[in-house]
PyMOL commands that place a pseudoatom at each C-alpha (Angstrom):
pseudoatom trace, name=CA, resn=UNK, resi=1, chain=A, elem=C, hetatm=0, pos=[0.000, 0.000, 0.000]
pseudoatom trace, name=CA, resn=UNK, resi=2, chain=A, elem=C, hetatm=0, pos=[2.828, 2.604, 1.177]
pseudoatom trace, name=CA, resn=UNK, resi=3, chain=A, elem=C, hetatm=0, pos=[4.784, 2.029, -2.242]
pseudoatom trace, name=CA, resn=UNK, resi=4, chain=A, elem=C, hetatm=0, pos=[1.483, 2.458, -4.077]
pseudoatom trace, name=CA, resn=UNK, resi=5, chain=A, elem=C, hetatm=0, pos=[1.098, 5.361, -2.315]
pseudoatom trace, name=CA, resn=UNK, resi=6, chain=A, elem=C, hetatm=0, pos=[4.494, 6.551, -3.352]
pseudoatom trace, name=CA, resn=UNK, resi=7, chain=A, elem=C, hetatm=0, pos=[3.902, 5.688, -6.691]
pseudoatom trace, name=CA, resn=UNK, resi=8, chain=A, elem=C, hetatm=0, pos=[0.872, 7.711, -7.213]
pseudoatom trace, name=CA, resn=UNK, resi=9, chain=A, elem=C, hetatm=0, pos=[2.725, 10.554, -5.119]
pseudoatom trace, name=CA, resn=UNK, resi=10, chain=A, elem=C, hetatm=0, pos=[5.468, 10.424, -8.411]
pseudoatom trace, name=CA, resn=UNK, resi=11, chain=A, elem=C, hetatm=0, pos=[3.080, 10.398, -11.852]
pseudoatom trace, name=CA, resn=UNK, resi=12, chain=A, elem=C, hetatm=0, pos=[1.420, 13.724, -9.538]
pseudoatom trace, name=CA, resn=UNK, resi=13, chain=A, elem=C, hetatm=0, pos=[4.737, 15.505, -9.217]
pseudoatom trace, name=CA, resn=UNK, resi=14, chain=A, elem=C, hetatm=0, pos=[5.763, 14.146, -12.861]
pseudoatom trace, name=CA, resn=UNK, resi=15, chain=A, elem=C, hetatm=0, pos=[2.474, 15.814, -14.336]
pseudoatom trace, name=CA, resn=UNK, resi=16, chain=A, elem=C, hetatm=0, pos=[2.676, 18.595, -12.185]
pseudoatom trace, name=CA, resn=UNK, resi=17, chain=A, elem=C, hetatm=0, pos=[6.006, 18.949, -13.449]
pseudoatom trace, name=CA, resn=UNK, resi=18, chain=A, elem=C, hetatm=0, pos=[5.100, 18.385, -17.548]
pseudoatom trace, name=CA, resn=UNK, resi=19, chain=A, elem=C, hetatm=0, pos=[2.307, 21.030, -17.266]
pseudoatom trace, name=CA, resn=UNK, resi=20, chain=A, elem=C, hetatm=0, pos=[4.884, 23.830, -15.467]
pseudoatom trace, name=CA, resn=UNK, resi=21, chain=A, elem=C, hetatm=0, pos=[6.780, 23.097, -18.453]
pseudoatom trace, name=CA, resn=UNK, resi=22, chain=A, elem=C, hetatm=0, pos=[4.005, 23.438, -20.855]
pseudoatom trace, name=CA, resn=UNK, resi=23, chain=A, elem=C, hetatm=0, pos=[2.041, 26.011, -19.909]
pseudoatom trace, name=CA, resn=UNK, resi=24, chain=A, elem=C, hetatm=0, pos=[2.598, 29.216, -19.083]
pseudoatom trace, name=CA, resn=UNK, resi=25, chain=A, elem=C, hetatm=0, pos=[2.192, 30.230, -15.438]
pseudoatom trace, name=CA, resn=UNK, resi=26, chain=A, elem=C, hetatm=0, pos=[3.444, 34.025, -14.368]
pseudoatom trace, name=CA, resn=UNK, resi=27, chain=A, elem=C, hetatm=0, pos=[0.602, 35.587, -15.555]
pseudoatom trace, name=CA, resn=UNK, resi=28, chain=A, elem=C, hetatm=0, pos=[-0.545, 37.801, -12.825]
pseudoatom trace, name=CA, resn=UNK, resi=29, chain=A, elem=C, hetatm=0, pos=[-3.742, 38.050, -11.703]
pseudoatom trace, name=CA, resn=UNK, resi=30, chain=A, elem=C, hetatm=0, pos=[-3.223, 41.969, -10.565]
pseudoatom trace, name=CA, resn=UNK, resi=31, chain=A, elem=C, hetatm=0, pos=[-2.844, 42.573, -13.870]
pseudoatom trace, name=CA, resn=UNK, resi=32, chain=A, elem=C, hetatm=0, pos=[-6.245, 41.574, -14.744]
pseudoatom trace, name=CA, resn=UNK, resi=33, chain=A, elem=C, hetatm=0, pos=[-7.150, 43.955, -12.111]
pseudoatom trace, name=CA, resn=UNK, resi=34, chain=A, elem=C, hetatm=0, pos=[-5.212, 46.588, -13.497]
pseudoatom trace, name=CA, resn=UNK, resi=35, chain=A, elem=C, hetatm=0, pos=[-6.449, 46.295, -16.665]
pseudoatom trace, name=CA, resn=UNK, resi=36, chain=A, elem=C, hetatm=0, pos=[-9.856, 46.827, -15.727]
pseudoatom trace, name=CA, resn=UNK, resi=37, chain=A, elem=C, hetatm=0, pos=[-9.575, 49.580, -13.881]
pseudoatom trace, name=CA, resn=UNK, resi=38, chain=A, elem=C, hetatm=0, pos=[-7.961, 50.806, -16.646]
pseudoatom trace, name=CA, resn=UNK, resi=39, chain=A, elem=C, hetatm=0, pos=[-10.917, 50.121, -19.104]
pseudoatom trace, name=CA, resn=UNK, resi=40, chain=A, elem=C, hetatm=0, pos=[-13.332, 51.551, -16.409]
pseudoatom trace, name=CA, resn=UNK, resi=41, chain=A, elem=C, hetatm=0, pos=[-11.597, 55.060, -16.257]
pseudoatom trace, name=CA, resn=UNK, resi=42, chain=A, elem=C, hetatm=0, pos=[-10.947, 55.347, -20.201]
pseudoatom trace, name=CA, resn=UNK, resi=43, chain=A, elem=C, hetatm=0, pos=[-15.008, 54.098, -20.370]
pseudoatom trace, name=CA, resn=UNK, resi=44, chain=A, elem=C, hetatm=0, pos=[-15.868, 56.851, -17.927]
pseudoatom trace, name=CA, resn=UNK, resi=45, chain=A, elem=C, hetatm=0, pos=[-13.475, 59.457, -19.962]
pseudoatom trace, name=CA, resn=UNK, resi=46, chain=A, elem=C, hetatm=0, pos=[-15.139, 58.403, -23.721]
pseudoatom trace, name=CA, resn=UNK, resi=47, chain=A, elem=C, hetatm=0, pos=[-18.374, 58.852, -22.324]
pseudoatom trace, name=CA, resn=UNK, resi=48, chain=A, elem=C, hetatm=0, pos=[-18.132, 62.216, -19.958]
pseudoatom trace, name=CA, resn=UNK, resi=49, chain=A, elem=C, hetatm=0, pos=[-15.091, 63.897, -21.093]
pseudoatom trace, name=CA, resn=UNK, resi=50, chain=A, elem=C, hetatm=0, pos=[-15.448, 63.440, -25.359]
pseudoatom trace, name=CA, resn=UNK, resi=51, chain=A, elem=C, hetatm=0, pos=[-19.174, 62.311, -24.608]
pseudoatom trace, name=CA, resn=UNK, resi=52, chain=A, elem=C, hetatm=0, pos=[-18.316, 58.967, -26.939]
pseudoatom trace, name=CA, resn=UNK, resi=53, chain=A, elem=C, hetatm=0, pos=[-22.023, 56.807, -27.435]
pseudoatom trace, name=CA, resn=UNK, resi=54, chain=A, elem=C, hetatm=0, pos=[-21.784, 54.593, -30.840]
pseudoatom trace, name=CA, resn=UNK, resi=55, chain=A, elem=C, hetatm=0, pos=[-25.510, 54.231, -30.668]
pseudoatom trace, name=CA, resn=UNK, resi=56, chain=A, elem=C, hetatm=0, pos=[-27.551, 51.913, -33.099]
pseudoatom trace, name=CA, resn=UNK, resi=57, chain=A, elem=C, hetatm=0, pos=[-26.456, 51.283, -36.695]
pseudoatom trace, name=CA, resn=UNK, resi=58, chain=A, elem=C, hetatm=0, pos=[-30.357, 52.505, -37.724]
pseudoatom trace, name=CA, resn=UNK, resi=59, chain=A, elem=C, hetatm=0, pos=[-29.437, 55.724, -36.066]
pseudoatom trace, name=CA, resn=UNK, resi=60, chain=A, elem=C, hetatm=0, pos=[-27.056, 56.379, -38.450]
pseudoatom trace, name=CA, resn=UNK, resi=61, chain=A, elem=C, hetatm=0, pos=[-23.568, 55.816, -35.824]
pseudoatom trace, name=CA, resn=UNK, resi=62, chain=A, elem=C, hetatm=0, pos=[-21.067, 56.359, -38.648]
pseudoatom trace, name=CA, resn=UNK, resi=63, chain=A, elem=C, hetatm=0, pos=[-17.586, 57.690, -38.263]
pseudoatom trace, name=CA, resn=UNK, resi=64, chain=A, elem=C, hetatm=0, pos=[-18.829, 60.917, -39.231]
pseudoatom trace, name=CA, resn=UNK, resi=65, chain=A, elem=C, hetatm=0, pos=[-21.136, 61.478, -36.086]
pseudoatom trace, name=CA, resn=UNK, resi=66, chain=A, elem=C, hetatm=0, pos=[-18.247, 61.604, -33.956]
pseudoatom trace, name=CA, resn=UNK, resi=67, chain=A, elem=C, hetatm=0, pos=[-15.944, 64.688, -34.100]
pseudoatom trace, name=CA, resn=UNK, resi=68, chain=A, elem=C, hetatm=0, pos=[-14.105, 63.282, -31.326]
pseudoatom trace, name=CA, resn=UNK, resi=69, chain=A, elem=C, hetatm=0, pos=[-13.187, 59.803, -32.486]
pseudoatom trace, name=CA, resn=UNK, resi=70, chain=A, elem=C, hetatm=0, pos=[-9.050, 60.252, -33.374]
pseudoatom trace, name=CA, resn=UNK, resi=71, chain=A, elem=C, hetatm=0, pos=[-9.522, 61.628, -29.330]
pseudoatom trace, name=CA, resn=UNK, resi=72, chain=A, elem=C, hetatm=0, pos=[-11.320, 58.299, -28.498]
pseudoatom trace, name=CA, resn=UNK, resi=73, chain=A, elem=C, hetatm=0, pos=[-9.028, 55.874, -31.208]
pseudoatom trace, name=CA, resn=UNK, resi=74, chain=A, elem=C, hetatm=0, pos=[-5.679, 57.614, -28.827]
pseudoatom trace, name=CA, resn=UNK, resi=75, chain=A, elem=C, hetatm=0, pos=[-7.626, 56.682, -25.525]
pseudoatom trace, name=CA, resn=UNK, resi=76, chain=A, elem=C, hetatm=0, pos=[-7.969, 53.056, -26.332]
pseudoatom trace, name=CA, resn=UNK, resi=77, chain=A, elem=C, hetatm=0, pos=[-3.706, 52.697, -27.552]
pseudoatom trace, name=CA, resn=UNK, resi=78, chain=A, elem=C, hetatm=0, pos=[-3.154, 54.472, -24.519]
pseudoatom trace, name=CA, resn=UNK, resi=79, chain=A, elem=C, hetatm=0, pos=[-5.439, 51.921, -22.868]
pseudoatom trace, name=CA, resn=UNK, resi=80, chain=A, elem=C, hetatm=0, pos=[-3.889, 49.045, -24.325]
pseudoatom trace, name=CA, resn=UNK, resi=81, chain=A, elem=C, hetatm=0, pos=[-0.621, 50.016, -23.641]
pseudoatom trace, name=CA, resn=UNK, resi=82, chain=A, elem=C, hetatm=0, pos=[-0.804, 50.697, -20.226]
pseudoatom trace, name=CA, resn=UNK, resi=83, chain=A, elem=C, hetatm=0, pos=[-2.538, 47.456, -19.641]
pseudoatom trace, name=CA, resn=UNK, resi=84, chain=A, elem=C, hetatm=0, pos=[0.192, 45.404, -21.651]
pseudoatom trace, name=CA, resn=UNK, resi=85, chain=A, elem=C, hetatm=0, pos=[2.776, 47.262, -20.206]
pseudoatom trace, name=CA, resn=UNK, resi=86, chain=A, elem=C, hetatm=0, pos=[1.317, 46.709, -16.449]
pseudoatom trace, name=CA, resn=UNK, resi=87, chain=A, elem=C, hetatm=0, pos=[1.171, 43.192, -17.463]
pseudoatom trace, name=CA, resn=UNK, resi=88, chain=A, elem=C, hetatm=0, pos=[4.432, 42.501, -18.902]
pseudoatom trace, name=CA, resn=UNK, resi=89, chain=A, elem=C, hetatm=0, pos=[5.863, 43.854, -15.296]
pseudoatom trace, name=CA, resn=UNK, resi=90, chain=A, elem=C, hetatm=0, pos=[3.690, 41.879, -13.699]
pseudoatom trace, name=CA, resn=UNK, resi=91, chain=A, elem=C, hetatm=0, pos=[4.249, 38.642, -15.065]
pseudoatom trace, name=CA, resn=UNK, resi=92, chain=A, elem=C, hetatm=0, pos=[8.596, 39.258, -14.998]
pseudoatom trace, name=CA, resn=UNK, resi=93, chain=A, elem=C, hetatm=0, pos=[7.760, 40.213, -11.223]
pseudoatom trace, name=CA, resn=UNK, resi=94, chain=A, elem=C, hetatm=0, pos=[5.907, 37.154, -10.533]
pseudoatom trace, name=CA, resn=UNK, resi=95, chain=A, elem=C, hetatm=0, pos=[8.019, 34.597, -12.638]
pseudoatom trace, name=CA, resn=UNK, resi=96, chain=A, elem=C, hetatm=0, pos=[10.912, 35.900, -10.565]
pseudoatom trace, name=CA, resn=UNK, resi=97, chain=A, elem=C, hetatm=0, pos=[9.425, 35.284, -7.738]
pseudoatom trace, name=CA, resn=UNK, resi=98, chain=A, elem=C, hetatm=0, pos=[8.922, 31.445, -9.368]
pseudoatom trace, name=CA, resn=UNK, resi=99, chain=A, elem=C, hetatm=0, pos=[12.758, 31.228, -10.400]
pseudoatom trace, name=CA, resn=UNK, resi=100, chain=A, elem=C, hetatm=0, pos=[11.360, 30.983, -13.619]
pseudoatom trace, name=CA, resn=UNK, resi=101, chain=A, elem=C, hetatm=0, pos=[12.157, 32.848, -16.989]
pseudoatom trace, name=CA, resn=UNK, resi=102, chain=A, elem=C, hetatm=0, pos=[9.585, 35.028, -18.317]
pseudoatom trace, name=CA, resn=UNK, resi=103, chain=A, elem=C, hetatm=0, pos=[9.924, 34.565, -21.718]
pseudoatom trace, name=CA, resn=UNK, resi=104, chain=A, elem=C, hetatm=0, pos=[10.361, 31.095, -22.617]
pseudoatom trace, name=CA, resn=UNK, resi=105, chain=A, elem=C, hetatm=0, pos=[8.798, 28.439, -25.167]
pseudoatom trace, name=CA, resn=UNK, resi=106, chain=A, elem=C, hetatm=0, pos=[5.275, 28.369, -23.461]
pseudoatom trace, name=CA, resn=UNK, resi=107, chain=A, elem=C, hetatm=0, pos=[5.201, 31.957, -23.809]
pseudoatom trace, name=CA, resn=UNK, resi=108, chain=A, elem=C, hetatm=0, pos=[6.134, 32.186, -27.017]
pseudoatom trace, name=CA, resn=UNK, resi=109, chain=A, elem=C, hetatm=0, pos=[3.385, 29.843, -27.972]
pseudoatom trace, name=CA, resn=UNK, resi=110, chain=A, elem=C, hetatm=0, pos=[0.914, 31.786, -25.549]
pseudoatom trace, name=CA, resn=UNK, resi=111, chain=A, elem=C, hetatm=0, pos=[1.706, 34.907, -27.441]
pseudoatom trace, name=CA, resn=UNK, resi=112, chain=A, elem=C, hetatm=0, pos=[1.399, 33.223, -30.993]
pseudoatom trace, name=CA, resn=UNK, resi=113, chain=A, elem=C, hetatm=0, pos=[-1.979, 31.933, -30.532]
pseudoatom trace, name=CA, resn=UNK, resi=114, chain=A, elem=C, hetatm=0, pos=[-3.249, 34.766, -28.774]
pseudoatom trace, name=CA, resn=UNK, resi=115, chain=A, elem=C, hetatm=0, pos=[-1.834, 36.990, -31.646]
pseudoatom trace, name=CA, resn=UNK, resi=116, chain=A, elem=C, hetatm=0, pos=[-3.624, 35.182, -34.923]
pseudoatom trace, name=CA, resn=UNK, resi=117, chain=A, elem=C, hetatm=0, pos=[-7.408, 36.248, -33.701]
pseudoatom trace, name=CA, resn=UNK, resi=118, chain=A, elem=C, hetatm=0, pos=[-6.056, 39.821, -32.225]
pseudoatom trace, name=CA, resn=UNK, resi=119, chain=A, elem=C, hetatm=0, pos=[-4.577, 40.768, -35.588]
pseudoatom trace, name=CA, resn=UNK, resi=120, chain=A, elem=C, hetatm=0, pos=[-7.287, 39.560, -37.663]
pseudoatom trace, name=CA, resn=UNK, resi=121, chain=A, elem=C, hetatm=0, pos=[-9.700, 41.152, -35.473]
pseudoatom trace, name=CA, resn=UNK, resi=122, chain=A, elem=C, hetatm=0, pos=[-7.444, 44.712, -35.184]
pseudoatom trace, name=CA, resn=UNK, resi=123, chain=A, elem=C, hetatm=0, pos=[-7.305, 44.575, -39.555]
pseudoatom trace, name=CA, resn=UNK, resi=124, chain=A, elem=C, hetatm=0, pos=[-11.572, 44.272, -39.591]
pseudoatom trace, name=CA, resn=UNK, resi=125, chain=A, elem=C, hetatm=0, pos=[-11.926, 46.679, -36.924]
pseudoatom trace, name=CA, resn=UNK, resi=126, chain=A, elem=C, hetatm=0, pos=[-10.048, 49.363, -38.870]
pseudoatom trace, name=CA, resn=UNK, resi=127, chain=A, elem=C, hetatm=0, pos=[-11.852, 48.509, -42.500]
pseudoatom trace, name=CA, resn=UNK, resi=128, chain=A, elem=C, hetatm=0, pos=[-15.536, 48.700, -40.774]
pseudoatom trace, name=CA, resn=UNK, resi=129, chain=A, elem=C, hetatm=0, pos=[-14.016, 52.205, -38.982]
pseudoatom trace, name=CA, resn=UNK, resi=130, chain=A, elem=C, hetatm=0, pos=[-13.146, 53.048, -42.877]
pseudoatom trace, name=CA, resn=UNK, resi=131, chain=A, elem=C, hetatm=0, pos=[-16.670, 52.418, -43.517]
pseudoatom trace, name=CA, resn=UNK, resi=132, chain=A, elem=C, hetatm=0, pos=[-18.174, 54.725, -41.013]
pseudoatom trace, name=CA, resn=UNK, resi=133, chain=A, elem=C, hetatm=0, pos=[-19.219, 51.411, -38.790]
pseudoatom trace, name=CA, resn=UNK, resi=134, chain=A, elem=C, hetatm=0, pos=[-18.127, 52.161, -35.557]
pseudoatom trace, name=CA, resn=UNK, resi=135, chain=A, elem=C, hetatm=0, pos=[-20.906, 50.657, -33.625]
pseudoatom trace, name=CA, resn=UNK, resi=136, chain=A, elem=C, hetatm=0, pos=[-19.177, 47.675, -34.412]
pseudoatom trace, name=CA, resn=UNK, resi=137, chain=A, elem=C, hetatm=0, pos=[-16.078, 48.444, -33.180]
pseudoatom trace, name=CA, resn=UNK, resi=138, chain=A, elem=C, hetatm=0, pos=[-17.172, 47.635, -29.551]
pseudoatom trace, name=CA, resn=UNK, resi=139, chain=A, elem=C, hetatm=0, pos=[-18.515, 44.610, -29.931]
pseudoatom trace, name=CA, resn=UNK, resi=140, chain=A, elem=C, hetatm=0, pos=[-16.131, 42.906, -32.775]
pseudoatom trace, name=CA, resn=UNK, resi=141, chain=A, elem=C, hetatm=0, pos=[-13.555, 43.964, -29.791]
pseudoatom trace, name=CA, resn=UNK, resi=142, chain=A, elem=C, hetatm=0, pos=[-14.981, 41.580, -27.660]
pseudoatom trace, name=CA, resn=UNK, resi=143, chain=A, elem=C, hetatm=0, pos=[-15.486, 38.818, -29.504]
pseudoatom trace, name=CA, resn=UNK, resi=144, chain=A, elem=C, hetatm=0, pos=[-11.756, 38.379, -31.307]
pseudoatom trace, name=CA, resn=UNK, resi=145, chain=A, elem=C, hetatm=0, pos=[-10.424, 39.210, -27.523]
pseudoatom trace, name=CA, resn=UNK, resi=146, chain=A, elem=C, hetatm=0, pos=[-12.569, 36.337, -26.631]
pseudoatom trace, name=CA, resn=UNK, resi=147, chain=A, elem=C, hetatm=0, pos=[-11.169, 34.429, -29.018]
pseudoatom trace, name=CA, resn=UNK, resi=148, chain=A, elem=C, hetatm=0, pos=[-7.657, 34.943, -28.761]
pseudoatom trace, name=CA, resn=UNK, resi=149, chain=A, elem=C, hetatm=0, pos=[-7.810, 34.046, -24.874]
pseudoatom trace, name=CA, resn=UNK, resi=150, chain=A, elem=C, hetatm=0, pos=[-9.753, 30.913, -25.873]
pseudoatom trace, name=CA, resn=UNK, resi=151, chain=A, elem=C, hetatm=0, pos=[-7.360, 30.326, -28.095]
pseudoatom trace, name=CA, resn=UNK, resi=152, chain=A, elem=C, hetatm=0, pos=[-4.830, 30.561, -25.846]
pseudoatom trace, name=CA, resn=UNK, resi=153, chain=A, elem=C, hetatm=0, pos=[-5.969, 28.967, -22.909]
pseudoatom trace, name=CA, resn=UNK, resi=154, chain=A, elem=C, hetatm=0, pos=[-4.251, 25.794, -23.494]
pseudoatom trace, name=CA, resn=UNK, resi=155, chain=A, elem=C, hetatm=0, pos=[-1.262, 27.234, -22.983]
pseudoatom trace, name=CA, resn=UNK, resi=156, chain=A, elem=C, hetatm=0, pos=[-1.832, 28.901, -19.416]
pseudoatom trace, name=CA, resn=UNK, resi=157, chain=A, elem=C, hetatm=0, pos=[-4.511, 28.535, -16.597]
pseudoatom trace, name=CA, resn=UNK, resi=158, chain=A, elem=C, hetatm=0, pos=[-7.301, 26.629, -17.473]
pseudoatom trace, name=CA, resn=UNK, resi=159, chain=A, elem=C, hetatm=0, pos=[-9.738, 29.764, -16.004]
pseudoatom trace, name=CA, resn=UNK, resi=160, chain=A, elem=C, hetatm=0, pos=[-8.714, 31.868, -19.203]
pseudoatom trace, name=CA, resn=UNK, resi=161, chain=A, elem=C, hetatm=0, pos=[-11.040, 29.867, -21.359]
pseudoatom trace, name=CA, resn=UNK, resi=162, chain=A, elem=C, hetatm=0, pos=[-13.718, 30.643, -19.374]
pseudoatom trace, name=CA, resn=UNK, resi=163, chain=A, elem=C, hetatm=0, pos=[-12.718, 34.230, -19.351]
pseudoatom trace, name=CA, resn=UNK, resi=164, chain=A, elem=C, hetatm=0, pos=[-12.523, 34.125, -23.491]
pseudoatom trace, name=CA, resn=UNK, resi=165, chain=A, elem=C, hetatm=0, pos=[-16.055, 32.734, -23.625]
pseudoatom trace, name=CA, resn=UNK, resi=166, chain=A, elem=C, hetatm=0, pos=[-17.904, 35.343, -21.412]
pseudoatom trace, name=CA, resn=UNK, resi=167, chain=A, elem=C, hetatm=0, pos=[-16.153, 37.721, -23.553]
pseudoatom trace, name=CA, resn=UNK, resi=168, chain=A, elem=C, hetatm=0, pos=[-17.130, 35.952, -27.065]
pseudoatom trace, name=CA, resn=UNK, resi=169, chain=A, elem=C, hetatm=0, pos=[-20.729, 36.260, -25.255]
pseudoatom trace, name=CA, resn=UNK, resi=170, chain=A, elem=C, hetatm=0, pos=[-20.661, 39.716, -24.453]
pseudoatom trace, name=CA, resn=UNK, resi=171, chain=A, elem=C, hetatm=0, pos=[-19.571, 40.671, -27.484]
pseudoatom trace, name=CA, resn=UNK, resi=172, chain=A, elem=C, hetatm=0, pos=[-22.065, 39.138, -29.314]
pseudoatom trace, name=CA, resn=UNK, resi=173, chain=A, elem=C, hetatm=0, pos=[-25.380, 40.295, -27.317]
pseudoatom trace, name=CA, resn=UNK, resi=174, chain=A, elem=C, hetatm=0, pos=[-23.180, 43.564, -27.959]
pseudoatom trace, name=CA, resn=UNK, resi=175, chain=A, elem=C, hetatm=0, pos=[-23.219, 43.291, -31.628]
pseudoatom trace, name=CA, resn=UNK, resi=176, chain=A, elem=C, hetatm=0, pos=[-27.155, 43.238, -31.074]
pseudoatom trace, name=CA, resn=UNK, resi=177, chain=A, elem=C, hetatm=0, pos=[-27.871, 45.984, -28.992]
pseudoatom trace, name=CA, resn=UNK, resi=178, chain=A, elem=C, hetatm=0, pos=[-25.174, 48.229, -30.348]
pseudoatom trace, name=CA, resn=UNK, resi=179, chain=A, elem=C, hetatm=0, pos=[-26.733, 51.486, -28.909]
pseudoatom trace, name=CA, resn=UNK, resi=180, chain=A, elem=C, hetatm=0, pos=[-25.285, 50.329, -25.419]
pseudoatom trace, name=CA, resn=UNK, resi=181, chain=A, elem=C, hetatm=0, pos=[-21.627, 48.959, -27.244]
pseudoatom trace, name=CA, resn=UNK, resi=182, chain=A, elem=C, hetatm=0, pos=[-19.386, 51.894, -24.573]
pseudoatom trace, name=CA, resn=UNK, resi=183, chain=A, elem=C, hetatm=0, pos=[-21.530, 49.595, -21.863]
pseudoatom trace, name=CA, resn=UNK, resi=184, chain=A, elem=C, hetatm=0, pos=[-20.860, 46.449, -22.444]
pseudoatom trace, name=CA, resn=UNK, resi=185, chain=A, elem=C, hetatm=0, pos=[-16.905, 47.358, -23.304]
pseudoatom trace, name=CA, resn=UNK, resi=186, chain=A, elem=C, hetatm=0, pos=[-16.620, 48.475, -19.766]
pseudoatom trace, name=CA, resn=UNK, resi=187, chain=A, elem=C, hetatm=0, pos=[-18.404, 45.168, -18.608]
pseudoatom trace, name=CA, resn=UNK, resi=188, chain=A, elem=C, hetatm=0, pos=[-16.116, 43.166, -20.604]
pseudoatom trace, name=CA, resn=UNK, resi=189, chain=A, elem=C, hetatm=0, pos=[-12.973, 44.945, -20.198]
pseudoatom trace, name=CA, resn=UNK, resi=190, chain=A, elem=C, hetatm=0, pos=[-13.686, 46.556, -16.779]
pseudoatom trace, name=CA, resn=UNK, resi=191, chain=A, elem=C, hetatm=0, pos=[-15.830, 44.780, -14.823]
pseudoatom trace, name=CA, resn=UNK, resi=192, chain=A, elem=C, hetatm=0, pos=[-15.424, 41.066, -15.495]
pseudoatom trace, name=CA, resn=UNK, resi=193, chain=A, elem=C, hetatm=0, pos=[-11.661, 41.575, -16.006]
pseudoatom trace, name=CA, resn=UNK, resi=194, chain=A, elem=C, hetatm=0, pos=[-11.552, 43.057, -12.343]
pseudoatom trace, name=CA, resn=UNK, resi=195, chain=A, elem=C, hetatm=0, pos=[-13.756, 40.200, -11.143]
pseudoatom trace, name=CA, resn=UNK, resi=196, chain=A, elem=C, hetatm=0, pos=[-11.266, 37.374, -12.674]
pseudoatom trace, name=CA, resn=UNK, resi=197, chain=A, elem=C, hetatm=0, pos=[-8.031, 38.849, -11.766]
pseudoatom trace, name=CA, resn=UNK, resi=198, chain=A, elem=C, hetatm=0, pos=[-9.419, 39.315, -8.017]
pseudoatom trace, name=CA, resn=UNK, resi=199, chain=A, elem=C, hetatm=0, pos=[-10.192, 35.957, -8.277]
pseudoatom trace, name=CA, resn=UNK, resi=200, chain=A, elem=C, hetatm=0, pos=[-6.635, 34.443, -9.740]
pseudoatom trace, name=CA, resn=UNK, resi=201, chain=A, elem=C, hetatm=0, pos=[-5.053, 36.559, -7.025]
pseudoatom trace, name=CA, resn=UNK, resi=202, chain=A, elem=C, hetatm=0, pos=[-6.366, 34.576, -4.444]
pseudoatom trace, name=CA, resn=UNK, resi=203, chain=A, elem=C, hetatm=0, pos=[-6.835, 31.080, -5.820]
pseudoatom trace, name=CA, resn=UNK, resi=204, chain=A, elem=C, hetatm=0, pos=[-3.476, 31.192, -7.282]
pseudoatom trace, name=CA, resn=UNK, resi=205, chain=A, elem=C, hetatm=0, pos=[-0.923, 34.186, -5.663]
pseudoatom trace, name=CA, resn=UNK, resi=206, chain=A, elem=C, hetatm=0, pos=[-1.829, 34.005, -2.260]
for i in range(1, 206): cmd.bond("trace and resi %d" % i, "trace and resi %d" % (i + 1))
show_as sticks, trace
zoom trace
């Protein structure tokens, strides 16, 4: 019984062991949190400060109803790259902390996988902007960010396929009721990233 014992006690540390080396583990769940608090403030900003609502494509929500939309395109880079670089410092913190390296093969393939639905999604984002469609914009956002973390679940926690899905969701009840798209980008980006990262803090950082 004991060397049974011991035996299962090995193939646990073994797969343990294959799936540290697999998948990628130093993302940081404060940088969810980050990230939407980020979103939340640049939501608030769109809407108050350059008064940003994409309304319903049947109420005409083209590119040129919004005088302020270069204002609102700079908001979300600057968005972006605060989150990404919050992340990035982050994640080298935390795999530090894990005497691991933070880029390595698992994030390479994390990055690649994640990349391929971001990019395609970026490239129609900017052609339906060309076409005057922004009340898309919010909502196609969504879904390819969805994607990309479904995508790219298998190659990091498990939880970030769940995460991709309620965002594939969101997205598309967005792309339905596109009168409330600044809405349900702060619930996507904001709220529910604030929820998860909250939540991998403590299941996996404390």
């Amino acid at each position: 019984m004991k060397e049974q014992q011991e035996y299962i006690r090995d193939i646990a540390e073994m797969r343990s062991l294959m799936e540290r080396s697999s998948k990628y583990m130093s993302l940081s769940g404060l940088s969810f949190i980050m990230a939407g608090i980020y979103a939340l403030i640049g939501a608030y900003i769109a809407h108050k400060a350059f008064r940003f609502n994409p309304g319903a494509l049947t109420d005409g929500a083209t590119y040129g109803s919004f005088a302020n939309l270069p204002k609102i395109v700079f908001l979300a880079v600057a968005i972006l790259i605060l989150a990404v670089g919050t992340a990035i410092f982050l994640s080298v913190k935390k795999a530090g902390k894990r005497g691991e390296r933070f880029w390595n093969a698992s994030a390479r393939r994390l990055l690649v996988n994640m990349a391929v639905p971001l990019g395609a999604g970026g490239i129609l984002i900017f052609i339906l902007m060309d076409k005057g469609l922004v009340a898309l914009v919010a909502p196609l956002t969504l879904v390819f960010y969805g994607l990309s973390l479904y995508n790219a679940s298998k190659f990091t926690y498990g939880e970030i396929r769940s995460l991709g899905i309620i965002q594939i969701v969101l997205g598309l009840v967005s792309s339905y009721f596109t009168g409330y798209g600044l809405l349900f980008w702060a619930l996507g980006f904001g709220l529910v990233h604030l929820v998860y990262g909250v939540y991998m803090h403590y299941r996996y950082e404390r």
